[in-house]
N, C-alpha and C positions, 0 to 999 in steps of 0.2 A: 711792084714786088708784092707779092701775096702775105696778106698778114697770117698767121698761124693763130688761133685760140688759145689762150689758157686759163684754167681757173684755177684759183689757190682757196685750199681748203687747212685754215689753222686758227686757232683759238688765240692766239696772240696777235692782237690788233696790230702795234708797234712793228712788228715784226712785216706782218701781211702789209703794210701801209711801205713800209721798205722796198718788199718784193714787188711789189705793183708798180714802185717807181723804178725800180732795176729793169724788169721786163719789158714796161712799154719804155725803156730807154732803149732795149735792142730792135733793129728793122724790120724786121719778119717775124714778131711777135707780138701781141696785144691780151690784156687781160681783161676778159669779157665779164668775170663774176668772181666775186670771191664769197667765202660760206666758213663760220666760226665752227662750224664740228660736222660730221656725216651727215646729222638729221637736217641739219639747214642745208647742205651740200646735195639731196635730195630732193628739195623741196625749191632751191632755187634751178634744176634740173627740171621738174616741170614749167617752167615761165623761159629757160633758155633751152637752147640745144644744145646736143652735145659738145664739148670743147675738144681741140688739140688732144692737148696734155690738161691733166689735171694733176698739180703739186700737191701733196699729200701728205700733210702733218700727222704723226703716230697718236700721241699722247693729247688728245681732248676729249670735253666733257661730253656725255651725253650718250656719243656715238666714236670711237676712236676711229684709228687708220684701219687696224687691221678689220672690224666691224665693216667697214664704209667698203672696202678691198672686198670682203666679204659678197655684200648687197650689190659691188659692182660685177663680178665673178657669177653671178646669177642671173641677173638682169642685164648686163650692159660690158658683156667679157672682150667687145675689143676695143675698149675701152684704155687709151695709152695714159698709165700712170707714172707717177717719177714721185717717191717718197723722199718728204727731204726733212729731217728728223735730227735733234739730239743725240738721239736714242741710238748706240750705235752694237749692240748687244747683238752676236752672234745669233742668237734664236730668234730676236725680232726681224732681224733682214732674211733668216731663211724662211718666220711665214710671210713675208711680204712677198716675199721672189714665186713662193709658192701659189699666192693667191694670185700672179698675173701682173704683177708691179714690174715696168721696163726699165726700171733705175731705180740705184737709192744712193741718195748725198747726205750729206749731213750739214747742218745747217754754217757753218764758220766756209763754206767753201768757195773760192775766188770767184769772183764773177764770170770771168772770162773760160773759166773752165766750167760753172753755170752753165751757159753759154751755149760751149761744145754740149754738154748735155743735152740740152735741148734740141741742138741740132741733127745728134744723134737717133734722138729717138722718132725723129721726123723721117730722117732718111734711112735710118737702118733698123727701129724698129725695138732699139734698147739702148742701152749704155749703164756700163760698169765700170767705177773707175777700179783703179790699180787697186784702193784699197780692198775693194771686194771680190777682185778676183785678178784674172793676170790672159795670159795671151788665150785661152780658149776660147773668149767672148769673141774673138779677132774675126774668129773664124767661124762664124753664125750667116752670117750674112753671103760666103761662099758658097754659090749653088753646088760646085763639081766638088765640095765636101762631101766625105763619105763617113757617116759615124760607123760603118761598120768594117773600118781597118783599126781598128784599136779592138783586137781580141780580148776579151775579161773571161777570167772561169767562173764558172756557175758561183762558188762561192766569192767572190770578189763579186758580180753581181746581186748577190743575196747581203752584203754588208753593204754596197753604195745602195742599196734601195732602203735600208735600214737609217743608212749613215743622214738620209732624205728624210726622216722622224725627227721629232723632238727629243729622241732616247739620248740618252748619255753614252758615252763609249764602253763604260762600264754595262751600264743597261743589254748593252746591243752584245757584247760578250757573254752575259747570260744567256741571251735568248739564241745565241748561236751552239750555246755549250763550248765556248771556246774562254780560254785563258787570256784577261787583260792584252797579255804583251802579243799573243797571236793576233789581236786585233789591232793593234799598234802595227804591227807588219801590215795586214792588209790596206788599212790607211796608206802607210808611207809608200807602200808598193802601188798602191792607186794615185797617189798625189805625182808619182817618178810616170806612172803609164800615162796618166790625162794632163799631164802640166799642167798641174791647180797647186796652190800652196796654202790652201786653207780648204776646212769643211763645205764654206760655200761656193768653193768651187765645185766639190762633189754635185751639190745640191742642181748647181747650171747645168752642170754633163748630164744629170738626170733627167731635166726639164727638156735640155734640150732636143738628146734624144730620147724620148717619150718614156723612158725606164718607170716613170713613177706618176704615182694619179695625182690632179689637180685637184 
């Protein structure tokens, strides 16, 4: 059986010393290296080669997640990452999704659906669970997918590429010239068109079909 590579990059020893016994408890996975923040996660990247997966803690010193995302996004973009984070903050997981991250868990999460993550992103290339998003993601991975049977008007297009910022909804209202609650409709009329139940679901329809810059 083929081992799979992983490295875990997090600044919490206890934590990383955990995961390393979690992972090389599964059959088809093994962790080649682990690294306390980006810079070291960098710098052990010249002495190995590329991993699998690379699990990818947010919040360390030095160099964080989103930074390291960053550096990897320029240099090493196919590069399969899985953010696995406290941190479960709307705007941190949509820059992470943004930068090229194919999961993000959060750290309290069963093993065995761990697990399935992993397994995922080996065979299909991502994984979201339910709580970031809902059945769009399902359907990534079907060739005879067509993004372009879900009709959007140019303005409903011009708010999900918006809605794909850091802006506020408020924000995004301004810059549209439109009223709060006009925006509010476009939302919920996009969440009923693309069966997403949260913003970051917008942010996937956009990635996935190419609506918005990386």
């Amino acid at each position: 059986m083929k081992k799979y590579s992983i490295a875990i990059v997090d600044d919490h020893s206890l934590f990383a010393k955990s995961l390393i016994s979690l992972v090389d408890s599964f059959d088809n996975y093994k962790v080649t290296f682990n690294a306390s923040n980006g810079k070291n996660f960098i710098e052990e990247l010249e002495k190995n080669a590329l991993p699998d997966i690379v699990l990818m803690d947010i919040n360390m010193p030095q160099m964080n997640g989103i930074e390291t995302m960053e550096w990897l996004k320029e240099n090493h973009p196919e590069q399969k990452v899985i953010a696995l984070s406290m941190d479960d903050s709307e705007e941190t997981i949509i820059k992470m999704l943004r930068l090229g991250a194919k999961g993000y868990l959060l750290k309290d999460i069963h093993p065995e659906i761990f697990q399935n993550a992993l397994d995922d992103v080996i065979e299909k290339g991502f994984y979201y669970s339910d709580r970031i998003t809902n059945k769009l993601l399902d359907t990534i991975d079907k060739k005879d997918n067509d993004p372009h049977e879900i009709k959007l008007k140019d303005r409903e297009i011009e708010f999900l590429k918006l809605a794909c910022t850091e802006m506020t909804y408020k924000e995004i209202a301004a810059e549209m010239f439109l009223s709060p609650k006009t925006i509010d409709g476009y939302r919920e009329s996009l969440f009923d068109k693309l069966d997403v139940r949260s913003r970051i679901g917008l942010v996937l329809y956009g990635i996935k079909n190419k609506m918005i810059e990386m």
